[in-house]
N, C-alpha and C positions, 0 to 999 in steps of 0.2 A: 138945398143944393141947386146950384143952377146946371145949363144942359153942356158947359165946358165940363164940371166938375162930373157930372154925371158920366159923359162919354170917357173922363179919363180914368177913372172908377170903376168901367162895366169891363167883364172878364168872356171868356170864350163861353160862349151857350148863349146870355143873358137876350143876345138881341134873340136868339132864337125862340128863348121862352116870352120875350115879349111878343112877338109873332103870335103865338100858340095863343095870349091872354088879348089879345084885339082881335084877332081873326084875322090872320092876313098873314103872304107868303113873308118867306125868310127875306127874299130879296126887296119885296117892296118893304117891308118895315127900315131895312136899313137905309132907306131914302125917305124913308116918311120919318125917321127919328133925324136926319140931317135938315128936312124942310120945315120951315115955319108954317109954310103957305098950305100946304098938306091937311087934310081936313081931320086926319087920328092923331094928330101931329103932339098933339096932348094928353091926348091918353097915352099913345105911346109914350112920352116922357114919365109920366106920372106912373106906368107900369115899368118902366126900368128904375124907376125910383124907388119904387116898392123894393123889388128885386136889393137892389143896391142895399137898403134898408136891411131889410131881411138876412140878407148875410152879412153883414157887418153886426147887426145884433147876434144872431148865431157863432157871428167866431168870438163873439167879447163871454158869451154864457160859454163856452168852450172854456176857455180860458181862467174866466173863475173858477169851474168845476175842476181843472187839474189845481188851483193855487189853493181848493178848501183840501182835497186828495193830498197835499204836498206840507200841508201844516199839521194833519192830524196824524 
């Protein structure tokens, strides 16, 4: 995914736990995920990627889990 797809994909928290996972405030991460030039500027991506990752696999295991509940 690239960082249009990423930004339009990330939900309320997400920049915040990427904060937490780079070390750095809530407010500079949301400038350091908008900057190329920014020197975490890829980690941070790469940890809201995760993120993004990580819930989207969690809601698709969701999802199986009521459709095997729903056939038996």
């Amino acid at each position: 995914m690239d960082l249009e797809e990423l930004l339009a994909k990330k939900r309320r928290g997400d920049v915040a736990l990427v904060a937490e996972m780079i070390g750095e405030s809530l407010n500079n991460t949301g400038k350091i995920l908008r900057s190329e030039e920014k020197k975490k500027h890829k980690e941070a991506v790469a940890a809201l990627g995760k993120i993004i990752a990580n819930r989207e696999y969690l809601i698709k295991g969701t999802e199986n889990s009521e459709e095997e509940t729903t056939e038996k």
